[in-house]
C-alpha positions as CSV (number, residue, x, y, z in Angstrom):
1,X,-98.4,-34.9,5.3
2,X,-96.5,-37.4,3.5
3,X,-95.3,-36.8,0.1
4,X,-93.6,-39.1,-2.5
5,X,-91.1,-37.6,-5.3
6,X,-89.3,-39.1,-8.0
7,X,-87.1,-36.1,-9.1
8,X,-83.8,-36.6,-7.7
9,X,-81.6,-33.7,-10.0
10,X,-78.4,-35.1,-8.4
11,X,-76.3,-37.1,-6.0
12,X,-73.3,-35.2,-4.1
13,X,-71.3,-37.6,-1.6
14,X,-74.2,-38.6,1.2
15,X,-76.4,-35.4,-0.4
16,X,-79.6,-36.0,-2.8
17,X,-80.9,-33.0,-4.2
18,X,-84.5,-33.4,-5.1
19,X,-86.1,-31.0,-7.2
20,X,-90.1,-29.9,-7.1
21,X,-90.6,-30.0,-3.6
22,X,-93.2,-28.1,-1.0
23,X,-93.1,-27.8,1.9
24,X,-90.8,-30.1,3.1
25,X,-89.1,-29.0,6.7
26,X,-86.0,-28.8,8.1
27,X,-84.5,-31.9,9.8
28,X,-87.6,-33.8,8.5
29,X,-87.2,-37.7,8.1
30,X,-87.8,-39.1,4.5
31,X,-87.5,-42.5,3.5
32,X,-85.4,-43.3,0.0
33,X,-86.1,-47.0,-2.0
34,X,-83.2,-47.3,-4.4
35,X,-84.3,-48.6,-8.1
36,X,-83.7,-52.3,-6.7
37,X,-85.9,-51.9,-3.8
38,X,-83.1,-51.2,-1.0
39,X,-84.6,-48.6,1.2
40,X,-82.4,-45.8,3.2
41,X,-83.4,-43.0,5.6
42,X,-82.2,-39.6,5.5
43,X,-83.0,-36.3,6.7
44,X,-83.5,-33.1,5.2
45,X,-80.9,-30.4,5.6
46,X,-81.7,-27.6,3.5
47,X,-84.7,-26.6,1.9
48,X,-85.8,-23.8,-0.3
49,X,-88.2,-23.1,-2.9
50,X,-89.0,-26.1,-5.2
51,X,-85.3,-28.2,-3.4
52,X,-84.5,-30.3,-1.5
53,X,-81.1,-31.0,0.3
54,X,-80.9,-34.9,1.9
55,X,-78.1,-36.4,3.5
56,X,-78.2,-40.1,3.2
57,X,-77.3,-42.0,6.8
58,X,-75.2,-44.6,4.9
59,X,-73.8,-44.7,1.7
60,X,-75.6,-43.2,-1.7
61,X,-74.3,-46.0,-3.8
62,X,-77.0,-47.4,-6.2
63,X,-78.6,-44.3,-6.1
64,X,-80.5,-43.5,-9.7
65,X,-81.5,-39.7,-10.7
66,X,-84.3,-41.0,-12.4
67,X,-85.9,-44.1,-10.6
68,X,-85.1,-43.3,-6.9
69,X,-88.4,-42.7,-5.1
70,X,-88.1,-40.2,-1.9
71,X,-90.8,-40.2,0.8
72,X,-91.5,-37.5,2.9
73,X,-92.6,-38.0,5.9
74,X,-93.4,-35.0,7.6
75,X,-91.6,-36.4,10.6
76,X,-88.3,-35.1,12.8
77,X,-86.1,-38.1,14.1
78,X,-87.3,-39.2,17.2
79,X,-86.4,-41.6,19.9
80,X,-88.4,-43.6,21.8
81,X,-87.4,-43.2,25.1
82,X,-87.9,-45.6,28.5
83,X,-85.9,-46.4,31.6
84,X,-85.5,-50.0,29.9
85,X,-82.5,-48.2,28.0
86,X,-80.2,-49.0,30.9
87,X,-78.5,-52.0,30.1
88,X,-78.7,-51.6,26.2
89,X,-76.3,-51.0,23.2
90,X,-77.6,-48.9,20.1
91,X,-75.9,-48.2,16.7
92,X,-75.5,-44.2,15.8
93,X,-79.0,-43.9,14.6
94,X,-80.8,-45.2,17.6
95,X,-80.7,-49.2,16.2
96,X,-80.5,-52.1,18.8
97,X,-77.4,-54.0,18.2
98,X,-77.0,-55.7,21.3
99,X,-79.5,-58.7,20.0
100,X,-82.4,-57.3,21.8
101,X,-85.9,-56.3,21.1
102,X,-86.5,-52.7,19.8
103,X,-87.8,-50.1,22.9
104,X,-91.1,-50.0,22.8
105,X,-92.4,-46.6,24.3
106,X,-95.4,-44.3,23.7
107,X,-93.0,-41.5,24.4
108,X,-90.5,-40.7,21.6
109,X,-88.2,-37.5,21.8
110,X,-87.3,-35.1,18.8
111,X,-83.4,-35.6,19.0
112,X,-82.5,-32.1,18.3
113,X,-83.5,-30.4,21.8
114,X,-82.5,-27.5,23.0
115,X,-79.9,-25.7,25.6
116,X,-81.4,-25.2,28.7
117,X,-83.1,-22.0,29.5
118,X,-80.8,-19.6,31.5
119,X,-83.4,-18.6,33.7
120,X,-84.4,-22.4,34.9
121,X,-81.0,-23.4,35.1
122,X,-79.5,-24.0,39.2
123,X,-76.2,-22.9,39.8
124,X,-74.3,-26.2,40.0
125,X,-73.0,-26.8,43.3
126,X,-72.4,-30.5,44.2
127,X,-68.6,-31.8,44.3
128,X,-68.7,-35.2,42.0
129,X,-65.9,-37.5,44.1
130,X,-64.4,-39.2,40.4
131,X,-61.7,-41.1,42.9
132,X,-58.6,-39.7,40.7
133,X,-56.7,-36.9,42.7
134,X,-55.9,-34.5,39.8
135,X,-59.4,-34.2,39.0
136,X,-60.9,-33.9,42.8
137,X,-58.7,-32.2,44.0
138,X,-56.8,-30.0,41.7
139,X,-59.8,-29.6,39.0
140,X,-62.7,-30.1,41.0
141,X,-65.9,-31.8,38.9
142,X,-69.5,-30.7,40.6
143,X,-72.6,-32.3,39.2
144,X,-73.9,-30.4,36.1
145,X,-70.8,-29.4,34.8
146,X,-69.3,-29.8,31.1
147,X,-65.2,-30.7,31.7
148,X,-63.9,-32.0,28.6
149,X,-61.0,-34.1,28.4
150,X,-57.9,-32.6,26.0
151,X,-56.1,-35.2,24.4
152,X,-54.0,-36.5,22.1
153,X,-53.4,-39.9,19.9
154,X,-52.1,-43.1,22.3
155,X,-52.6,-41.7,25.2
156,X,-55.2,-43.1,28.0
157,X,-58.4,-41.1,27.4
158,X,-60.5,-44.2,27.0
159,X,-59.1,-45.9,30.4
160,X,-60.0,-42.3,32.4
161,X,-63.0,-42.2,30.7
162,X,-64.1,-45.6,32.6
163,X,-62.8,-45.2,35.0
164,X,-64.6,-42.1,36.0
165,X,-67.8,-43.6,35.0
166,X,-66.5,-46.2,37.2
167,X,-66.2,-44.4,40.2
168,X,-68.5,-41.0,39.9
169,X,-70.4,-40.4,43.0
170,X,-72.0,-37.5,44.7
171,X,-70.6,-37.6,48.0
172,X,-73.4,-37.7,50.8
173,X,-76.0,-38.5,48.3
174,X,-75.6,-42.6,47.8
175,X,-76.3,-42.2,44.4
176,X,-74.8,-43.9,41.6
177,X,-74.5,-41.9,37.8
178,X,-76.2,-44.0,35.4
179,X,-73.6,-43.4,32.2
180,X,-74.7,-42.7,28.9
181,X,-72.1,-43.2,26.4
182,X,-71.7,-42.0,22.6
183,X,-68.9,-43.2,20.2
184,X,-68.1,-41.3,17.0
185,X,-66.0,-42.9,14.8
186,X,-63.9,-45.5,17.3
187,X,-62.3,-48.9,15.7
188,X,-63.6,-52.0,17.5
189,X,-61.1,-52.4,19.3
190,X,-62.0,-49.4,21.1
191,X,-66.0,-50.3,21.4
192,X,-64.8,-53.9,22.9
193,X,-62.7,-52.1,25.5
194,X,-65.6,-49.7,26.8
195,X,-68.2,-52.9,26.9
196,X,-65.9,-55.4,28.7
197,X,-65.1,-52.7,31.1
198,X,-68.4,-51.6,32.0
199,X,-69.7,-55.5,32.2
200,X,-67.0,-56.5,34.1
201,X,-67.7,-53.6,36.5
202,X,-71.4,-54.1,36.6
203,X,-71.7,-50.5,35.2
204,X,-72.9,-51.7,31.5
205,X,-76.7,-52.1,33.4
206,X,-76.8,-48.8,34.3
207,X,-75.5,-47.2,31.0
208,X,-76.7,-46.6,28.0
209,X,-74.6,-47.0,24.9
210,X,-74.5,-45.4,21.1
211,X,-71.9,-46.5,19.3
212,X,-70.8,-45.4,15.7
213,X,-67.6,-47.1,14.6
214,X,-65.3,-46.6,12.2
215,X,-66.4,-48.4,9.7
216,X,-70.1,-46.9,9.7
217,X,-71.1,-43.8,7.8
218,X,-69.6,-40.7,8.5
219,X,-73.3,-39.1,8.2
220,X,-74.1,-41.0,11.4
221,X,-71.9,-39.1,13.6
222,X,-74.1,-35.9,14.1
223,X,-76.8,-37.6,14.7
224,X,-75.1,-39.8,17.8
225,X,-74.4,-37.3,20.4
226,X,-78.2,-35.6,19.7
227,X,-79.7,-39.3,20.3
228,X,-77.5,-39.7,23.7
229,X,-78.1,-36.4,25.5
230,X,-82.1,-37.1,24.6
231,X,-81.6,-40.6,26.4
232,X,-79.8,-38.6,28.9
233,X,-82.3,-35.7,29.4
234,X,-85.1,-38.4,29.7
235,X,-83.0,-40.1,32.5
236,X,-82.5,-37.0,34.3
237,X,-85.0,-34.9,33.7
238,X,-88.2,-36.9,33.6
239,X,-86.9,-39.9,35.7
240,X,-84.8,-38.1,38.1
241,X,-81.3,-39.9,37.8
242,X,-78.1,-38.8,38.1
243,X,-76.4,-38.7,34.2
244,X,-72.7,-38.9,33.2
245,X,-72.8,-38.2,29.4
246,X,-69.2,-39.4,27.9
247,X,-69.0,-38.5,24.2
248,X,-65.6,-39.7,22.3
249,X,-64.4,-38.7,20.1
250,X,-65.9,-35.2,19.1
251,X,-63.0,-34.9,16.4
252,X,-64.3,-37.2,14.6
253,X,-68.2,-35.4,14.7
254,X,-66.1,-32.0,13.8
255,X,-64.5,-33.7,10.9
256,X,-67.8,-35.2,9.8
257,X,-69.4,-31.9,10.1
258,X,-66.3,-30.7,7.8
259,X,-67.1,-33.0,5.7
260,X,-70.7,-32.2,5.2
261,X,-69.7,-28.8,4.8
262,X,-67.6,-29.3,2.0
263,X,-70.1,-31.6,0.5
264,X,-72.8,-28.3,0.2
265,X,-69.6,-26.4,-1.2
266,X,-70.0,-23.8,1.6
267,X,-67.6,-21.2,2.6
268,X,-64.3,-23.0,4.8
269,X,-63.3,-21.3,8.1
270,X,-60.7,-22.1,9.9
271,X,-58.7,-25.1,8.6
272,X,-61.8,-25.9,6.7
273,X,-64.3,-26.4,9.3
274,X,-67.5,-24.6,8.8
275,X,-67.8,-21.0,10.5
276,X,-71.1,-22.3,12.0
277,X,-69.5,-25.0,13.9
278,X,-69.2,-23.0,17.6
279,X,-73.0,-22.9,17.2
280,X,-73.1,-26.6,16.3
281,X,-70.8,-27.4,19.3
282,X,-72.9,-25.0,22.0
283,X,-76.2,-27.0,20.8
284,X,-74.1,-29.8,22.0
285,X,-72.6,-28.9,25.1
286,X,-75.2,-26.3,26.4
287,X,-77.8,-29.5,27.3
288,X,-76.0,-30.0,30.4
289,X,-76.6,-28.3,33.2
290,X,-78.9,-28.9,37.2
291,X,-82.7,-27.5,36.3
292,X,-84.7,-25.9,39.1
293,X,-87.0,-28.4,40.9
294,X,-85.5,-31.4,39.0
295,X,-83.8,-33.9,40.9
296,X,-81.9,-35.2,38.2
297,X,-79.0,-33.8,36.7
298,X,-77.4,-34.0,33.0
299,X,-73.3,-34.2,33.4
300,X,-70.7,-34.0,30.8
301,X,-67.4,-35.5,30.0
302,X,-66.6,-34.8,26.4
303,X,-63.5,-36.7,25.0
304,X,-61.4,-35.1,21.8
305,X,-58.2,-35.8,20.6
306,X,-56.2,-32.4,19.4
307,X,-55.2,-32.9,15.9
308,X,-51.4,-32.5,15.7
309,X,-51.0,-32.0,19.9
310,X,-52.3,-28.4,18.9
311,X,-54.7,-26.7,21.9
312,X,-54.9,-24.1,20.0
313,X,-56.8,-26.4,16.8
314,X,-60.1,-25.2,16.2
315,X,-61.4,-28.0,18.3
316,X,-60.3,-27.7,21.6
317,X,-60.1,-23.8,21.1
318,X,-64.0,-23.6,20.4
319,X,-64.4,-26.4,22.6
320,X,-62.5,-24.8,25.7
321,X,-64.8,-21.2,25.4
322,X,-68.1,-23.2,25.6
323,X,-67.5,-25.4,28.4
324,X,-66.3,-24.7,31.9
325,X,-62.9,-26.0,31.9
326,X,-60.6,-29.2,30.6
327,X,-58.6,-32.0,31.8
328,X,-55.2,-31.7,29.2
329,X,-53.8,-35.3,29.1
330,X,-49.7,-35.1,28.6
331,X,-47.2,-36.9,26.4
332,X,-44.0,-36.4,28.6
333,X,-45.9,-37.7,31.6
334,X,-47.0,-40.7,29.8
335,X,-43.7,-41.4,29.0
336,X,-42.7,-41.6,32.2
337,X,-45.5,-44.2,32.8
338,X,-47.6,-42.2,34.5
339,X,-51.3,-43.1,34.6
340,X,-53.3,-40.5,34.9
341,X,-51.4,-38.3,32.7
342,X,-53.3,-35.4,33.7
343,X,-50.7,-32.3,33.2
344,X,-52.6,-29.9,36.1
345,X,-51.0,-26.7,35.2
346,X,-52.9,-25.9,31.5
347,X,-55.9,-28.2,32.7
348,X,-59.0,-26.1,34.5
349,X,-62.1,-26.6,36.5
350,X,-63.8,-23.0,36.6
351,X,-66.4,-24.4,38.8
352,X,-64.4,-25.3,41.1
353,X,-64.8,-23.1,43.9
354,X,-68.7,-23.3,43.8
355,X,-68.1,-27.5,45.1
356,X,-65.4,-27.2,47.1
357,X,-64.6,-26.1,51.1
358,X,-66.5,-26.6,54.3
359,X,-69.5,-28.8,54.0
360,X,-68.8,-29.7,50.5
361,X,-65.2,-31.3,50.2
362,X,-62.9,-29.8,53.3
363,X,-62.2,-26.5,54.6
364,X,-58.8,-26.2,53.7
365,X,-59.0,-27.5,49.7
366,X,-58.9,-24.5,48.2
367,X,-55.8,-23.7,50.0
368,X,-54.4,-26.7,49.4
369,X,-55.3,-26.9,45.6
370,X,-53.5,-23.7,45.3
371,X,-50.3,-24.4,47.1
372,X,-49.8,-27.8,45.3
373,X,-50.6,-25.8,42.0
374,X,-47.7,-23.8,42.8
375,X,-45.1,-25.6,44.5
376,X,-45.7,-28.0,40.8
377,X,-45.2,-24.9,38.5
378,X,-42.1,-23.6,40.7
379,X,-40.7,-27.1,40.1
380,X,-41.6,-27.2,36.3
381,X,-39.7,-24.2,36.1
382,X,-36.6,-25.2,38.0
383,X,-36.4,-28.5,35.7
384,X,-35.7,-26.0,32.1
385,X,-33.0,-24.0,34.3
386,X,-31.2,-27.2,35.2
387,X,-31.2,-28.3,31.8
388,X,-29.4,-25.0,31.2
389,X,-27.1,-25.0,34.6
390,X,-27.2,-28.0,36.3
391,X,-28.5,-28.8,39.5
392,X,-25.2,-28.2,41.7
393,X,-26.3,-24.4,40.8
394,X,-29.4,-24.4,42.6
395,X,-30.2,-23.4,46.3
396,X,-30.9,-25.8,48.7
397,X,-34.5,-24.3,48.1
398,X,-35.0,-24.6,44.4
399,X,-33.7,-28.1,45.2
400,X,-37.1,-28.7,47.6
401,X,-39.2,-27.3,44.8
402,X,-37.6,-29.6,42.2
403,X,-37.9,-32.4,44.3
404,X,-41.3,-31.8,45.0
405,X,-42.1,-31.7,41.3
406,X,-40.8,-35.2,41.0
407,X,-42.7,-36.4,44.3
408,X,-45.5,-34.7,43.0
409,X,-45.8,-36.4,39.7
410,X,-45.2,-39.9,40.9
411,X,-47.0,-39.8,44.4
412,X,-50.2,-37.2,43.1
413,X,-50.9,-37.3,40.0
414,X,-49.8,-40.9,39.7
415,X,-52.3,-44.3,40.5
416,X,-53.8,-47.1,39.6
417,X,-56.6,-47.4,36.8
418,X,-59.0,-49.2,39.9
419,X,-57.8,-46.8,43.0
420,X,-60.6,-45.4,44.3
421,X,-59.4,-42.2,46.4
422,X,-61.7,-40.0,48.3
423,X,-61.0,-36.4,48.6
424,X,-59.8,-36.5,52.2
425,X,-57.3,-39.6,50.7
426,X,-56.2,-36.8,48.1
427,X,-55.8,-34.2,50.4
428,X,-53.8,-35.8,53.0
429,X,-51.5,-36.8,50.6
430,X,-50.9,-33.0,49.3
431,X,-50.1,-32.0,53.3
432,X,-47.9,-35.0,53.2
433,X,-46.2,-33.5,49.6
434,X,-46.2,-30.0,51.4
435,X,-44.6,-31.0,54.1
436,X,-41.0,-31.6,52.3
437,X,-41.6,-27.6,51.9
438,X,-40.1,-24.9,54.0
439,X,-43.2,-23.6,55.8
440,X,-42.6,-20.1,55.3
441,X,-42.8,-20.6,51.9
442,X,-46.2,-22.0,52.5
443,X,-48.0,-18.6,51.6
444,X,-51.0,-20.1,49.9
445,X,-52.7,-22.0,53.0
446,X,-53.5,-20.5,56.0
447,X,-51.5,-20.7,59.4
448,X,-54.1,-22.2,61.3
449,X,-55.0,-25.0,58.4
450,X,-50.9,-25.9,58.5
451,X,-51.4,-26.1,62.5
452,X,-54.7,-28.6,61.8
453,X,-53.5,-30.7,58.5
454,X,-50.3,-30.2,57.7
455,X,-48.3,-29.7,61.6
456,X,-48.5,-34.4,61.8
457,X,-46.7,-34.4,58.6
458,X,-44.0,-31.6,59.4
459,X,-43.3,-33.5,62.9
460,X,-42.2,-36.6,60.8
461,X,-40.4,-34.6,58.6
462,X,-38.4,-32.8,61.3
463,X,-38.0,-36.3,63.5
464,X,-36.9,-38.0,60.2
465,X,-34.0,-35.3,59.4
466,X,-32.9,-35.2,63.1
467,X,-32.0,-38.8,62.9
């Protein structure tokens, strides 16, 4: 039932309270005309006996406590949803802003949602081949997984982020992810890079873009990611696509929730982010997942940058419990020009082993994962005890191990923004990385595996050093 009130009490940052209300629900949509006929939409977020709490998506100037008319609409924000998405570019409420025509759909989605049900959910066991070596081989993505990429300012999240939805495929399958992408709070600059990259790709026609800049209102930003996983469960779910969801950067939705927070002069947790916000974050990340006896899938690649380089912020601390895993981007590595600057020994795939081995990727890639794993730490350690020593004080075997950690960096972890490598490209190239290894010190990878996939590489090595 709609309702119409003229008693605003008082105006708070982007919150209207409006006094002598009934019945008025939470998230509901009202509509607000300003005393010179401008008209805003907000939404309710609290309500108790005879008040109202708004928040205003945009700014509250102009607002008058005593000629301000707010309409109740008895509605939640929905989106109307269609498979002529693909192809399209919204603003952070759900807008057109690509110059064409409004969706027009019978079916329109309450944006909230909810996290899948534990008992429909499939245990997610399909290896996603990304093309970049530190992520399919070493942190192994599988279709209906939440990995989050940990990172900080400057570094190349964005470019791994298209990159990825570049190349995502389900090996065996044929299938293409269509990308749904959410922006919270990016410059232009940033916006521009994601659009010409997907066009000049061809990926921009099968994605679906929400973009909240900068410049727009801080409100905005909780509602963006809710409008993109809706796009994204109608995709999947109803339509039976393969979904990437890439949301960047959820700092700036945890610093808009702050802010709203602060706004409603609640209680500050940690660094002043609300105590609810773990809750706020699992509505979020919990609507990925593979549903029994759906074909489509809901897949997600979170983006946030760590306030201060600190993995232990409240962020990426909350962020790392509720997901299953992250990709930690590094500063020294980018320094050295690497590109992917994925440091592999804090980063974590706990899915892992559920889309790897025979059938899946290769029988030997868990062995393998785990030997290059360690051969890499041994050598990160070796580094900080030359630093202290010098390397004339090191065996001839710690000087393998620290040469492997160099070889390792440049060789693995390092390529191009546009190489495409498949999993048996990443793999052959740890045996070859391995092979400049004594073998007995091999322990992590069966014999008969070394005999199979590693024994061509150790023949060259041997040949090479005999000549």
């Amino acid at each position: 039932m709609i309702k119409e009130y003229q008693t605003v009490r008082e105006v708070f940052g982007p919150l209207v309270f409006v006094e002598g209300v009934d019945g008025a629900a939470y998230n509901e949509i009202v509509n607000i005309t300003l005393p010179d006929g401008e008209k805003k939409m907000g939404q309710v977020l609290e309500t108790r006996k005879g008040l109202a709490v708004i928040q205003v998506f945009g700014t509250t100037t102009g607002l008058d406590t005593k000629k301000t008319r707010v309409r109740f609409t008895g509605e939640m924000l929905r989106l109307p949803v269609s498979d002529e998405m693909l192809g399209r570019v919204f603003n952070g409420t759900g807008q057109p802003i690509d110059n064409g025509p409004p969706i027009v759909s019978s079916e329109k989605l309450e944006i909230i949602g909810a996290a899948i049900n534990p008992v429909a959910r499939a245990q997610p066991r399909d290896f996603i081949q990304t093309g970049i070596s530190t992520i399919d081989a070493t942190n192994t993505l599988v279709r209906g997984q939440k990995l989050p990429i940990f990172s900080t300012a400057g570094l190349p999240h964005n470019e791994m982020a298209v990159q990825i939805a570049r190349q995502a495929a389900v090996r065996g399958s044929g299938e293409e992810f269509v990308v749904v992408f959410a922006a919270m709070g990016i410059t232009h600059a940033e916006a521009n890079f994601f659009m010409r990259n997907l066009e000049e790709t061809g990926a921009l026609q099968r994605s679906v873009m929400f973009l909240n800049l900068a410049n727009d209102p801080s409100i905005e930003r909780l509602v963006t990611p809710k409008l993109a996983l809706t796009a994204a469960e109608y995709l999947a779910f109803e339509k039976g696509m393969q979904v990437l969801v890439i949301l960047t950067d959820m700092t700036n939705y945890c610093d808009s929730l702050r802010e709203i927070s602060a706004a409603r002069q609640e209680v500050p947790g940690r660094r002043g982010f609300p105590g609810y916000m773990y809750t706020d974050l699992a509505s979020i990340y919990e609507r990925a997942g593979v549903i029994q006896g759906r074909k489509g899938t809901v897949t997600q690649f979170p983006i946030l940058t760590m306030p201060e380089e600190d993995i232990t912020h409240p962020i990426p601390d909350l962020t790392g419990y509720i997901t299953e895993g992250q990709i930690v981007l590094s500063r020294e590595l980018h320094r050295k020009n690497i590109y992917p600057c994925v440091d592999v020994l804090p980063s974590l795939s706990r899915l892992m082993q559920l889309g790897i081995g025979d059938k899946r990727t290769r029988d030997d890639h868990s062995g393998v994962a785990s030997q290059l794993y360690a051969g890499y730490a041994e050598g990160r350690d070796l580094r900080n005890l030359v630093a202290v020593v010098g390397e004339e004080a090191l065996s001839e075997r710690d000087k393998k191990f620290l040469a492997f950690a160099d070889s390792f960096e440049k060789r693995f972890v390092n390529q191009g923004a546009y190489e495409n490598r498949t999993i048996e490209n990443s793999l052959e190239l740890g045996w070859e990385l391995l092979s400049a290894l004594p073998e007995g010190e091999l322990k992590r990878v069966k014999p008969e595996f070394i005999k199979k996939y590693g024994a061509k590489y150790r023949d060259g090595n041997a040949k090479g050093a005999a000549k």
